[in-house]
C-alpha positions in Angstrom: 0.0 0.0 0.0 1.4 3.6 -1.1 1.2 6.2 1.2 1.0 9.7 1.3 3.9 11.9 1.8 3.8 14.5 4.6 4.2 16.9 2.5 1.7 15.9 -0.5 -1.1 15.3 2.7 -0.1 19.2 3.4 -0.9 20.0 -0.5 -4.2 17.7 -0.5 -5.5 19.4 2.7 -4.6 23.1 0.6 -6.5 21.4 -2.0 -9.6 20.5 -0.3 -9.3 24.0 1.7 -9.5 26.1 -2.0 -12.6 23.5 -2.9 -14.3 24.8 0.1 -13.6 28.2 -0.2 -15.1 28.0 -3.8 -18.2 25.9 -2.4 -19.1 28.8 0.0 -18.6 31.6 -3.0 -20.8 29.2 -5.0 -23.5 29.1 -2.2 -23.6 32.9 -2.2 -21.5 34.7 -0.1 -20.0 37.7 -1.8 -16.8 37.7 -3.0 -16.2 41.6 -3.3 -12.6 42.5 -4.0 -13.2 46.1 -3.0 -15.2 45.2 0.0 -17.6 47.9 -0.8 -20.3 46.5 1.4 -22.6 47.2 -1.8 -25.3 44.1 -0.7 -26.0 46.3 2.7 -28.9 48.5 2.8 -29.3 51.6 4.0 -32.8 53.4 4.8 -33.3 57.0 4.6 -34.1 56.9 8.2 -31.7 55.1 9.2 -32.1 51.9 9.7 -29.7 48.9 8.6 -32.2 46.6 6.6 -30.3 44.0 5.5 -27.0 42.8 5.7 -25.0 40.2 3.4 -21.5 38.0 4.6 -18.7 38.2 2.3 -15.4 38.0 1.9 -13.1 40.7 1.3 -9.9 41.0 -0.7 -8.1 41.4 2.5 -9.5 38.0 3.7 -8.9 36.0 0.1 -5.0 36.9 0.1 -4.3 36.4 4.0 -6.3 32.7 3.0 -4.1 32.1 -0.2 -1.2 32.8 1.8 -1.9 30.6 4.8 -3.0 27.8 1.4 0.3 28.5 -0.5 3.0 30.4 0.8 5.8 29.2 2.9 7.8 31.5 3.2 6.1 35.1 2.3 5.6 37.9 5.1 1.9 37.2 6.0 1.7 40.5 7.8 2.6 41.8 4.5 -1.5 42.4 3.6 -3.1 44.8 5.6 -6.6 45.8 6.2 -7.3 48.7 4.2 -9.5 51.3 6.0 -13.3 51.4 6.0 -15.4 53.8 5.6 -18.3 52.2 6.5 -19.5 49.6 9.8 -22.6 47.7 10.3 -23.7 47.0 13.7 -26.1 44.7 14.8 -26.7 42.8 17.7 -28.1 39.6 16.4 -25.4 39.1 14.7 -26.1 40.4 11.1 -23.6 42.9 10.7 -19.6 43.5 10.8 -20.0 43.6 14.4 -22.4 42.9 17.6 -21.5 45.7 19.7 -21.0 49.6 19.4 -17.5 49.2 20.6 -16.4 46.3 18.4 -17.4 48.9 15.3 -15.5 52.0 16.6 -11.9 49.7 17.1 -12.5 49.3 13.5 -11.4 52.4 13.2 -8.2 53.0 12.1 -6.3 55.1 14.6 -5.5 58.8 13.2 -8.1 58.4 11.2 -8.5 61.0 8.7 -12.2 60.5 7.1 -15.6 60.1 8.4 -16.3 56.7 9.0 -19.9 56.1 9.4 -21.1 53.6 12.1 -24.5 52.2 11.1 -26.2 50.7 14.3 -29.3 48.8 13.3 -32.3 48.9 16.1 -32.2 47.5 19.3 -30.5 48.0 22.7 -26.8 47.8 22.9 -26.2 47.3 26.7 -23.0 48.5 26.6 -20.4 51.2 27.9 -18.8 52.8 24.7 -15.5 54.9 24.4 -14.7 57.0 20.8 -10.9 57.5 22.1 -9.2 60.8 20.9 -7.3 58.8 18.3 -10.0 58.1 16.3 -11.8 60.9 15.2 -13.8 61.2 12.0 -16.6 58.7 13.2 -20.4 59.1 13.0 -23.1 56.9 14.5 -25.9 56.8 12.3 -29.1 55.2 14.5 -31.8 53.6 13.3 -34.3 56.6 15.0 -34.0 57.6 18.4 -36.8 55.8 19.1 -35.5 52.7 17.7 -31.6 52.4 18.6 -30.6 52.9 22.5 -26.8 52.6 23.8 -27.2 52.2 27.8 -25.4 51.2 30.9 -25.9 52.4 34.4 -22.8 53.6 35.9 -23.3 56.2 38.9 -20.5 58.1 40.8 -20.7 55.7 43.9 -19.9 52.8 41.3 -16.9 54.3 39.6 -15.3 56.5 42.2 -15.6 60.1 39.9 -18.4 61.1 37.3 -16.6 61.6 34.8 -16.1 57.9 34.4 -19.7 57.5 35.2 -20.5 58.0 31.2 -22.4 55.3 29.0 -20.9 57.0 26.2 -18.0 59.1 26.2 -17.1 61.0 23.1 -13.6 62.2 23.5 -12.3 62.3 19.4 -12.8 65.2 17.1 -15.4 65.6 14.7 -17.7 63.3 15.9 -21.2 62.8 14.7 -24.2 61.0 15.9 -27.7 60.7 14.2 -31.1 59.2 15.2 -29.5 57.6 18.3 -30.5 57.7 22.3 -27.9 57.7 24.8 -29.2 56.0 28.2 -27.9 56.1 31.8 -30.2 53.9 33.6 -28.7 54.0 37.1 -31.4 54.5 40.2 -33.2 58.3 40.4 -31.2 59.9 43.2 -33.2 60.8 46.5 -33.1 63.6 48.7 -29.9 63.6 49.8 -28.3 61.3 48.1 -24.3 61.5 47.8 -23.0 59.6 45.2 -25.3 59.7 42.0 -24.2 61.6 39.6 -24.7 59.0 36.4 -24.1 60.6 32.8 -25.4 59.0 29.8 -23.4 61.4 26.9 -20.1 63.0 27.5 -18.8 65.2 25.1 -14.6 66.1 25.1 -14.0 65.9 21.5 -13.9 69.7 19.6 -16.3 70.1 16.2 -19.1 67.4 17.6 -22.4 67.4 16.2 -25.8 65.8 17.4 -29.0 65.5 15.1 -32.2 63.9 16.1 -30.7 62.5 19.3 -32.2 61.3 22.8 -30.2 61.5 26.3 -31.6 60.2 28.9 -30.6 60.4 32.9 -31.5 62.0 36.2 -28.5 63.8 37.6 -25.6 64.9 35.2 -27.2 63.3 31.9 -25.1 65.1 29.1 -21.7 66.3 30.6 -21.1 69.2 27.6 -17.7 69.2 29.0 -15.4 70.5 26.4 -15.1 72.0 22.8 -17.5 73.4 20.2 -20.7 71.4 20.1 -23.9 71.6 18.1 -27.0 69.9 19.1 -30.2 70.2 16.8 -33.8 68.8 17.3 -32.6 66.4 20.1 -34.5 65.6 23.2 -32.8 65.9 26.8 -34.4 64.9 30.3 -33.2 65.3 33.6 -33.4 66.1 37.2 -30.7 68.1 38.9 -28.1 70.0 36.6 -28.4 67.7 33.6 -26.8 69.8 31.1 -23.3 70.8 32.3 -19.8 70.9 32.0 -17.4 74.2 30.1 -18.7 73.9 26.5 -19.1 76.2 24.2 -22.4 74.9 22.6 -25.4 75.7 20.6 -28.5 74.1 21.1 -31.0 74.8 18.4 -34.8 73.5 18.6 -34.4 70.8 21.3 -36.2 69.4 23.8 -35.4 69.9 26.9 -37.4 67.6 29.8 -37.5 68.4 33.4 -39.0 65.5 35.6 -37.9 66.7 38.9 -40.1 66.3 42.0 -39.2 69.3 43.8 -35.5 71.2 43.8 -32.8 71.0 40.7 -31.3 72.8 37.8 -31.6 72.8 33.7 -28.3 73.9 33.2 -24.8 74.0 35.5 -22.0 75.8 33.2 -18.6 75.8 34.9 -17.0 78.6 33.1 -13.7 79.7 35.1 -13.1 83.5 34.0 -14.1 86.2 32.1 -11.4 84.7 29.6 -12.5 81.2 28.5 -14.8 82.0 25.2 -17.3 79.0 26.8 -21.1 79.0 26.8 -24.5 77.2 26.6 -26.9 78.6 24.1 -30.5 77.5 23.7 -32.8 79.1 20.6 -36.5 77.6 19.5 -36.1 75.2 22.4 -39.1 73.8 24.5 -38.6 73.2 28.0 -41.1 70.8 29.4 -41.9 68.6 32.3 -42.6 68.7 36.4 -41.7 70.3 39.3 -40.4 73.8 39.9 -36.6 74.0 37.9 -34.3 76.6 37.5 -32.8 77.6 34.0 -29.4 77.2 35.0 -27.1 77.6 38.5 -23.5 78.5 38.7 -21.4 75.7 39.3 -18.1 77.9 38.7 -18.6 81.8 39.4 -18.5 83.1 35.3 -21.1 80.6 34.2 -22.8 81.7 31.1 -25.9 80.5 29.8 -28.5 82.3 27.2 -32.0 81.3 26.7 -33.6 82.9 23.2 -36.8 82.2 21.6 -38.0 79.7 23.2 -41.0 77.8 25.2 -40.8 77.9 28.8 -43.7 75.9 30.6 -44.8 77.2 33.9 -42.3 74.7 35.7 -39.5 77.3 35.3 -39.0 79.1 38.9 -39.8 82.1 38.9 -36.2 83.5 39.5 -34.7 82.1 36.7 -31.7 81.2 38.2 -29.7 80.0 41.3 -25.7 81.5 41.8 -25.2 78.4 44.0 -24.9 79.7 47.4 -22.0 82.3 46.3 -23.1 85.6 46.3 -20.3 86.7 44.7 -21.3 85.3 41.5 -23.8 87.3 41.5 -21.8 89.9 40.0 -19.6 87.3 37.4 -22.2 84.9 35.7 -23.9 85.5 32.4 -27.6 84.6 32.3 -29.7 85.8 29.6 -32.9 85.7 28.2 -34.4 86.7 24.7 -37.7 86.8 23.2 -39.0 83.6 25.1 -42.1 82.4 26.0 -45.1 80.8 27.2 -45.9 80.9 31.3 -42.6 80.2 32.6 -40.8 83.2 30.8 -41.5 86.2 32.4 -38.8 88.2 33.7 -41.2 89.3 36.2 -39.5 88.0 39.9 -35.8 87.1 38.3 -33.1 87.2 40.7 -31.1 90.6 39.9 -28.5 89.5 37.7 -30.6 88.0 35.2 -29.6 89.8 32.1 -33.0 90.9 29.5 -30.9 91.2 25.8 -31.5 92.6 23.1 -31.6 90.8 19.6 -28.0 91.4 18.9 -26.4 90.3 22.1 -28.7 87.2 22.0 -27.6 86.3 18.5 -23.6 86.2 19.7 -24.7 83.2 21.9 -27.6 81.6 19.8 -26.4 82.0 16.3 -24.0 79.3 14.6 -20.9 81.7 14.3 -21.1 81.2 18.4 -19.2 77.6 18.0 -17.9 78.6 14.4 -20.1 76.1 12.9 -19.6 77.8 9.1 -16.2 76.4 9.4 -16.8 73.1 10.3 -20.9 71.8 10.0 -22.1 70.5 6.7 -25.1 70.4 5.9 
Protein backbone atom coordinates (compact mmCIF):
# COMPACT_ATOMS: atom_id res chain seq x y z
CA UNK A 1 0.00 0.00 0.00
CA UNK A 2 1.40 3.57 -1.14
CA UNK A 3 1.23 6.24 1.19
CA UNK A 4 1.01 9.70 1.30
CA UNK A 5 3.92 11.94 1.79
CA UNK A 6 3.75 14.50 4.64
CA UNK A 7 4.21 16.88 2.46
CA UNK A 8 1.70 15.91 -0.54
CA UNK A 9 -1.07 15.33 2.71
CA UNK A 10 -0.12 19.24 3.40
CA UNK A 11 -0.92 19.99 -0.53
CA UNK A 12 -4.18 17.75 -0.48
CA UNK A 13 -5.48 19.39 2.70
CA UNK A 14 -4.64 23.15 0.60
CA UNK A 15 -6.53 21.39 -2.01
CA UNK A 16 -9.64 20.54 -0.29
CA UNK A 17 -9.29 24.01 1.72
CA UNK A 18 -9.55 26.11 -2.04
CA UNK A 19 -12.61 23.55 -2.87
CA UNK A 20 -14.31 24.79 0.13
CA UNK A 21 -13.65 28.19 -0.17
CA UNK A 22 -15.09 28.01 -3.83
CA UNK A 23 -18.24 25.86 -2.38
CA UNK A 24 -19.14 28.77 -0.02
CA UNK A 25 -18.56 31.59 -3.04
CA UNK A 26 -20.83 29.16 -5.03
CA UNK A 27 -23.49 29.06 -2.22
CA UNK A 28 -23.65 32.94 -2.24
CA UNK A 29 -21.53 34.66 -0.13
CA UNK A 30 -20.02 37.71 -1.77
CA UNK A 31 -16.80 37.69 -3.00
CA UNK A 32 -16.21 41.60 -3.32
CA UNK A 33 -12.58 42.52 -3.97
CA UNK A 34 -13.21 46.13 -3.00
CA UNK A 35 -15.15 45.25 0.05
CA UNK A 36 -17.60 47.90 -0.80
CA UNK A 37 -20.30 46.53 1.41
CA UNK A 38 -22.63 47.16 -1.80
CA UNK A 39 -25.27 44.09 -0.66
CA UNK A 40 -25.96 46.28 2.74
CA UNK A 41 -28.86 48.51 2.76
CA UNK A 42 -29.30 51.62 3.97
CA UNK A 43 -32.82 53.35 4.79
CA UNK A 44 -33.32 56.98 4.64
CA UNK A 45 -34.14 56.89 8.16
CA UNK A 46 -31.71 55.10 9.18
CA UNK A 47 -32.08 51.86 9.67
CA UNK A 48 -29.67 48.91 8.57
CA UNK A 49 -32.18 46.59 6.59
CA UNK A 50 -30.34 43.96 5.48
CA UNK A 51 -27.04 42.76 5.75
CA UNK A 52 -25.02 40.19 3.41
CA UNK A 53 -21.48 37.98 4.64
CA UNK A 54 -18.69 38.17 2.32
CA UNK A 55 -15.43 37.96 1.93
CA UNK A 56 -13.14 40.67 1.34
CA UNK A 57 -9.85 40.97 -0.67
CA UNK A 58 -8.11 41.43 2.46
CA UNK A 59 -9.51 37.98 3.69
CA UNK A 60 -8.95 36.03 0.05
CA UNK A 61 -4.98 36.87 0.14
CA UNK A 62 -4.28 36.44 4.02
CA UNK A 63 -6.27 32.75 3.02
CA UNK A 64 -4.07 32.09 -0.18
CA UNK A 65 -1.16 32.81 1.77
CA UNK A 66 -1.89 30.58 4.81
CA UNK A 67 -2.98 27.82 1.45
CA UNK A 68 0.27 28.45 -0.55
CA UNK A 69 2.98 30.45 0.81
CA UNK A 70 5.80 29.20 2.91
CA UNK A 71 7.85 31.54 3.21
CA UNK A 72 6.11 35.14 2.26
CA UNK A 73 5.57 37.88 5.11
CA UNK A 74 1.91 37.19 5.99
CA UNK A 75 1.71 40.50 7.83
CA UNK A 76 2.57 41.78 4.53
CA UNK A 77 -1.48 42.40 3.59
CA UNK A 78 -3.05 44.75 5.61
CA UNK A 79 -6.64 45.82 6.16
CA UNK A 80 -7.31 48.65 4.22
CA UNK A 81 -9.51 51.33 6.01
CA UNK A 82 -13.27 51.38 5.97
CA UNK A 83 -15.43 53.82 5.59
CA UNK A 84 -18.32 52.24 6.51
CA UNK A 85 -19.48 49.55 9.79
CA UNK A 86 -22.58 47.65 10.31
CA UNK A 87 -23.67 46.99 13.68
CA UNK A 88 -26.11 44.70 14.77
CA UNK A 89 -26.71 42.77 17.72
CA UNK A 90 -28.12 39.60 16.36
CA UNK A 91 -25.42 39.13 14.66
CA UNK A 92 -26.12 40.42 11.08
CA UNK A 93 -23.56 42.89 10.69
CA UNK A 94 -19.56 43.51 10.85
CA UNK A 95 -19.98 43.64 14.44
CA UNK A 96 -22.43 42.87 17.59
CA UNK A 97 -21.51 45.68 19.71
CA UNK A 98 -21.03 49.61 19.40
CA UNK A 99 -17.51 49.20 20.56
CA UNK A 100 -16.39 46.28 18.37
CA UNK A 101 -17.37 48.91 15.31
CA UNK A 102 -15.48 52.04 16.61
CA UNK A 103 -11.88 49.73 17.08
CA UNK A 104 -12.51 49.25 13.52
CA UNK A 105 -11.44 52.44 13.24
CA UNK A 106 -8.23 52.98 12.05
CA UNK A 107 -6.25 55.10 14.56
CA UNK A 108 -5.45 58.85 13.22
CA UNK A 109 -8.07 58.41 11.24
CA UNK A 110 -8.50 60.96 8.73
CA UNK A 111 -12.18 60.52 7.08
CA UNK A 112 -15.62 60.09 8.38
CA UNK A 113 -16.26 56.66 9.00
CA UNK A 114 -19.86 56.11 9.43
CA UNK A 115 -21.11 53.58 12.08
CA UNK A 116 -24.52 52.18 11.08
CA UNK A 117 -26.21 50.68 14.33
CA UNK A 118 -29.29 48.80 13.31
CA UNK A 119 -32.28 48.87 16.08
CA UNK A 120 -32.20 47.54 19.30
CA UNK A 121 -30.49 48.02 22.66
CA UNK A 122 -26.84 47.77 22.86
CA UNK A 123 -26.21 47.32 26.70
CA UNK A 124 -23.01 48.48 26.56
CA UNK A 125 -20.42 51.16 27.87
CA UNK A 126 -18.85 52.84 24.70
CA UNK A 127 -15.53 54.93 24.41
CA UNK A 128 -14.69 57.03 20.84
CA UNK A 129 -10.89 57.48 22.14
CA UNK A 130 -9.21 60.81 20.91
CA UNK A 131 -7.30 58.82 18.30
CA UNK A 132 -10.04 58.06 16.33
CA UNK A 133 -11.77 60.89 15.16
CA UNK A 134 -13.83 61.24 12.03
CA UNK A 135 -16.61 58.70 13.18
CA UNK A 136 -20.44 59.09 13.01
CA UNK A 137 -23.12 56.94 14.51
CA UNK A 138 -25.93 56.77 12.32
CA UNK A 139 -29.08 55.16 14.54
CA UNK A 140 -31.76 53.63 13.26
CA UNK A 141 -34.32 56.62 15.04
CA UNK A 142 -33.96 57.61 18.40
CA UNK A 143 -36.82 55.77 19.07
CA UNK A 144 -35.51 52.65 17.74
CA UNK A 145 -31.57 52.43 18.58
CA UNK A 146 -30.59 52.86 22.46
CA UNK A 147 -26.79 52.58 23.81
CA UNK A 148 -27.24 52.18 27.78
CA UNK A 149 -25.44 51.18 30.90
CA UNK A 150 -25.87 52.36 34.38
CA UNK A 151 -22.81 53.63 35.93
CA UNK A 152 -23.30 56.19 38.92
CA UNK A 153 -20.48 58.14 40.83
CA UNK A 154 -20.67 55.66 43.92
CA UNK A 155 -19.92 52.77 41.35
CA UNK A 156 -16.86 54.29 39.60
CA UNK A 157 -15.33 56.45 42.19
CA UNK A 158 -15.65 60.06 39.87
CA UNK A 159 -18.44 61.09 37.27
CA UNK A 160 -16.61 61.63 34.76
CA UNK A 161 -16.14 57.92 34.36
CA UNK A 162 -19.69 57.55 35.15
CA UNK A 163 -20.53 58.03 31.18
CA UNK A 164 -22.44 55.34 28.98
CA UNK A 165 -20.90 57.03 26.16
CA UNK A 166 -18.04 59.13 26.18
CA UNK A 167 -17.08 61.04 23.13
CA UNK A 168 -13.58 62.16 23.55
CA UNK A 169 -12.31 62.31 19.38
CA UNK A 170 -12.83 65.18 17.11
CA UNK A 171 -15.36 65.64 14.75
CA UNK A 172 -17.66 63.29 15.93
CA UNK A 173 -21.21 62.76 14.66
CA UNK A 174 -24.22 60.95 15.94
CA UNK A 175 -27.69 60.66 14.25
CA UNK A 176 -31.11 59.18 15.16
CA UNK A 177 -29.48 57.56 18.34
CA UNK A 178 -30.50 57.70 22.26
CA UNK A 179 -27.87 57.70 24.77
CA UNK A 180 -29.20 55.95 28.19
CA UNK A 181 -27.94 56.11 31.80
CA UNK A 182 -30.22 53.91 33.58
CA UNK A 183 -28.71 54.01 37.09
CA UNK A 184 -31.36 54.52 40.24
CA UNK A 185 -33.20 58.31 40.41
CA UNK A 186 -31.20 59.95 43.23
CA UNK A 187 -33.24 60.76 46.50
CA UNK A 188 -33.10 63.61 48.66
CA UNK A 189 -29.85 63.64 49.85
CA UNK A 190 -28.30 61.27 48.11
CA UNK A 191 -24.30 61.46 47.76
CA UNK A 192 -23.02 59.61 45.18
CA UNK A 193 -25.30 59.73 42.01
CA UNK A 194 -24.21 61.60 39.60
CA UNK A 195 -24.74 59.04 36.44
CA UNK A 196 -24.13 60.60 32.83
CA UNK A 197 -25.41 58.95 29.75
CA UNK A 198 -23.44 61.44 26.90
CA UNK A 199 -20.13 62.96 27.51
CA UNK A 200 -18.84 65.18 25.06
CA UNK A 201 -14.58 66.11 25.07
CA UNK A 202 -13.99 65.92 21.55
CA UNK A 203 -13.87 69.68 19.64
CA UNK A 204 -16.34 70.11 16.20
CA UNK A 205 -19.06 67.35 17.56
CA UNK A 206 -22.37 67.36 16.20
CA UNK A 207 -25.85 65.79 17.36
CA UNK A 208 -28.97 65.48 15.06
CA UNK A 209 -32.24 63.92 16.06
CA UNK A 210 -30.70 62.49 19.31
CA UNK A 211 -32.17 61.26 22.77
CA UNK A 212 -30.20 61.53 26.31
CA UNK A 213 -31.58 60.18 28.88
CA UNK A 214 -30.65 60.41 32.88
CA UNK A 215 -31.49 62.04 36.19
CA UNK A 216 -28.51 63.84 37.62
CA UNK A 217 -25.64 64.86 35.18
CA UNK A 218 -27.18 63.29 31.94
CA UNK A 219 -25.09 65.12 29.08
CA UNK A 220 -21.65 66.32 30.63
CA UNK A 221 -21.06 69.19 27.62
CA UNK A 222 -17.68 69.20 28.98
CA UNK A 223 -15.37 70.47 26.43
CA UNK A 224 -15.14 72.04 22.79
CA UNK A 225 -17.49 73.37 20.16
CA UNK A 226 -20.73 71.37 20.15
CA UNK A 227 -23.94 71.63 18.10
CA UNK A 228 -26.99 69.94 19.13
CA UNK A 229 -30.22 70.22 16.76
CA UNK A 230 -33.77 68.77 17.30
CA UNK A 231 -32.56 66.42 20.09
CA UNK A 232 -34.54 65.59 23.22
CA UNK A 233 -32.77 65.90 26.78
CA UNK A 234 -34.44 64.92 30.31
CA UNK A 235 -33.23 65.27 33.58
CA UNK A 236 -33.44 66.08 37.25
CA UNK A 237 -30.65 68.12 38.90
CA UNK A 238 -28.07 70.00 36.57
CA UNK A 239 -28.43 67.66 33.63
CA UNK A 240 -26.77 69.78 31.10
CA UNK A 241 -23.26 70.75 32.32
CA UNK A 242 -19.83 70.95 31.96
CA UNK A 243 -17.43 74.22 30.06
CA UNK A 244 -18.67 73.93 26.45
CA UNK A 245 -19.09 76.19 24.19
CA UNK A 246 -22.37 74.86 22.58
CA UNK A 247 -25.42 75.68 20.63
CA UNK A 248 -28.48 74.15 21.12
CA UNK A 249 -30.99 74.75 18.40
CA UNK A 250 -34.77 73.52 18.58
CA UNK A 251 -34.38 70.77 21.29
CA UNK A 252 -36.23 69.42 23.77
CA UNK A 253 -35.43 69.89 26.89
CA UNK A 254 -37.40 67.62 29.85
CA UNK A 255 -37.49 68.40 33.36
CA UNK A 256 -38.98 65.49 35.60
CA UNK A 257 -37.92 66.69 38.91
CA UNK A 258 -40.11 66.32 42.05
CA UNK A 259 -39.24 69.27 43.76
CA UNK A 260 -35.50 71.18 43.75
CA UNK A 261 -32.83 70.99 40.70
CA UNK A 262 -31.33 72.76 37.81
CA UNK A 263 -31.64 72.78 33.73
CA UNK A 264 -28.34 73.87 33.25
CA UNK A 265 -24.79 74.01 35.48
CA UNK A 266 -21.95 75.79 33.25
CA UNK A 267 -18.57 75.83 34.90
CA UNK A 268 -16.96 78.62 33.12
CA UNK A 269 -13.70 79.71 35.13
CA UNK A 270 -13.13 83.54 34.02
CA UNK A 271 -14.14 86.17 32.07
CA UNK A 272 -11.38 84.74 29.61
CA UNK A 273 -12.52 81.21 28.52
CA UNK A 274 -14.84 81.95 25.22
CA UNK A 275 -17.34 79.01 26.77
CA UNK A 276 -21.06 79.04 26.84
CA UNK A 277 -24.51 77.19 26.60
CA UNK A 278 -26.89 78.55 24.07
CA UNK A 279 -30.46 77.47 23.69
CA UNK A 280 -32.84 79.05 20.58
CA UNK A 281 -36.51 77.65 19.53
CA UNK A 282 -36.09 75.22 22.42
CA UNK A 283 -39.13 73.76 24.48
CA UNK A 284 -38.58 73.19 28.05
CA UNK A 285 -41.11 70.84 29.39
CA UNK A 286 -41.91 68.56 32.32
CA UNK A 287 -42.64 68.72 36.40
CA UNK A 288 -41.65 70.26 39.25
CA UNK A 289 -40.43 73.83 39.88
CA UNK A 290 -36.64 74.03 37.86
CA UNK A 291 -34.27 76.58 37.48
CA UNK A 292 -32.79 77.59 34.00
CA UNK A 293 -29.40 77.18 35.03
CA UNK A 294 -27.06 77.60 38.47
CA UNK A 295 -23.53 78.52 38.74
CA UNK A 296 -21.35 75.72 39.34
CA UNK A 297 -18.12 77.95 38.65
CA UNK A 298 -18.63 81.81 39.44
CA UNK A 299 -18.54 83.11 35.25
CA UNK A 300 -21.08 80.56 34.19
CA UNK A 301 -22.78 81.69 31.15
CA UNK A 302 -25.90 80.48 29.80
CA UNK A 303 -28.52 82.35 27.24
CA UNK A 304 -32.01 81.26 26.67
CA UNK A 305 -33.57 82.89 23.16
CA UNK A 306 -36.77 82.16 21.59
CA UNK A 307 -38.02 79.72 23.24
CA UNK A 308 -41.05 77.78 25.25
CA UNK A 309 -40.82 77.93 28.83
CA UNK A 310 -43.66 75.86 30.56
CA UNK A 311 -44.85 77.17 33.94
CA UNK A 312 -42.26 74.67 35.68
CA UNK A 313 -39.50 77.33 35.25
CA UNK A 314 -39.02 79.13 38.86
CA UNK A 315 -39.78 82.14 38.87
CA UNK A 316 -36.15 83.46 39.50
CA UNK A 317 -34.69 82.05 36.67
CA UNK A 318 -31.71 81.22 38.21
CA UNK A 319 -29.75 80.02 41.28
CA UNK A 320 -25.75 81.46 41.78
CA UNK A 321 -25.18 78.35 43.95
CA UNK A 322 -24.92 79.72 47.40
CA UNK A 323 -21.97 82.29 46.27
CA UNK A 324 -23.11 85.59 46.28
CA UNK A 325 -20.28 86.71 44.73
CA UNK A 326 -21.34 85.28 41.53
CA UNK A 327 -23.82 87.28 41.46
CA UNK A 328 -21.76 89.85 39.95
CA UNK A 329 -19.63 87.26 37.37
CA UNK A 330 -22.16 84.88 35.72
CA UNK A 331 -23.90 85.53 32.37
CA UNK A 332 -27.60 84.59 32.34
CA UNK A 333 -29.75 85.78 29.55
CA UNK A 334 -32.87 85.74 28.23
CA UNK A 335 -34.39 86.71 24.71
CA UNK A 336 -37.73 86.76 23.24
CA UNK A 337 -38.99 83.56 25.06
CA UNK A 338 -42.09 82.37 25.97
CA UNK A 339 -45.05 80.78 27.20
CA UNK A 340 -45.88 80.88 31.27
CA UNK A 341 -42.61 80.20 32.64
CA UNK A 342 -40.84 83.22 30.77
CA UNK A 343 -41.50 86.18 32.35
CA UNK A 344 -38.75 88.21 33.75
CA UNK A 345 -41.20 89.27 36.21
CA UNK A 346 -39.50 88.02 39.92
CA UNK A 347 -35.76 87.10 38.27
CA UNK A 348 -33.11 87.22 40.65
CA UNK A 349 -31.08 90.55 39.93
CA UNK A 350 -28.50 89.51 37.68
CA UNK A 351 -30.62 87.97 35.17
CA UNK A 352 -29.60 89.84 32.07
CA UNK A 353 -32.97 90.93 29.54
CA UNK A 354 -30.90 91.23 25.81
CA UNK A 355 -31.55 92.59 23.11
CA UNK A 356 -31.62 90.81 19.65
CA UNK A 357 -27.98 91.36 18.89
CA UNK A 358 -26.44 90.27 22.10
CA UNK A 359 -28.73 87.17 22.05
CA UNK A 360 -27.55 86.29 18.47
CA UNK A 361 -23.60 86.21 19.69
CA UNK A 362 -24.74 83.15 21.93
CA UNK A 363 -27.60 81.62 19.76
CA UNK A 364 -26.45 81.99 16.29
CA UNK A 365 -24.01 79.29 14.58
CA UNK A 366 -20.89 81.74 14.29
CA UNK A 367 -21.14 81.20 18.37
CA UNK A 368 -19.18 77.60 17.97
CA UNK A 369 -17.86 78.56 14.37
CA UNK A 370 -20.09 76.08 12.86
CA UNK A 371 -19.64 77.78 9.12
CA UNK A 372 -16.17 76.43 9.35
CA UNK A 373 -16.80 73.12 10.25
CA UNK A 374 -20.86 71.77 9.98
CA UNK A 375 -22.08 70.54 6.74
CA UNK A 376 -25.10 70.36 5.94
Amino acid sequence: MAFLSLQSLGASVRIALLVGLCGLIDNGIEFNRKCSLSDQKYSNNGDVRAFSGRLCDWDTARLFQMLFCNSCDRKSVVKPALDKIYVDHAGHGDTRTVQEAVELVMDGNKKRVTIYISAGTYTEKVLVPNNKPYITFQGSGSDKTVITWNDNANKTGSTYKTASVAIEADHFIAWNISFKNTAPTPGPGIIGAQAIALQVVGDKCAFYGCAVYGYQDTLNDHQGRHYFKECYIEGIVDFIFGNARSLYESCIIRSNLDKWGAITAHSRLSEDEVTGFGFVHCSLIGTGQIFLGRAWRSYARVVFASTYMEEIINSQGWDDWGNKSADETVFYGEYNNNGPGASLAGRVSYTRALSSMEAAKYTHIDWINGSDWLHG
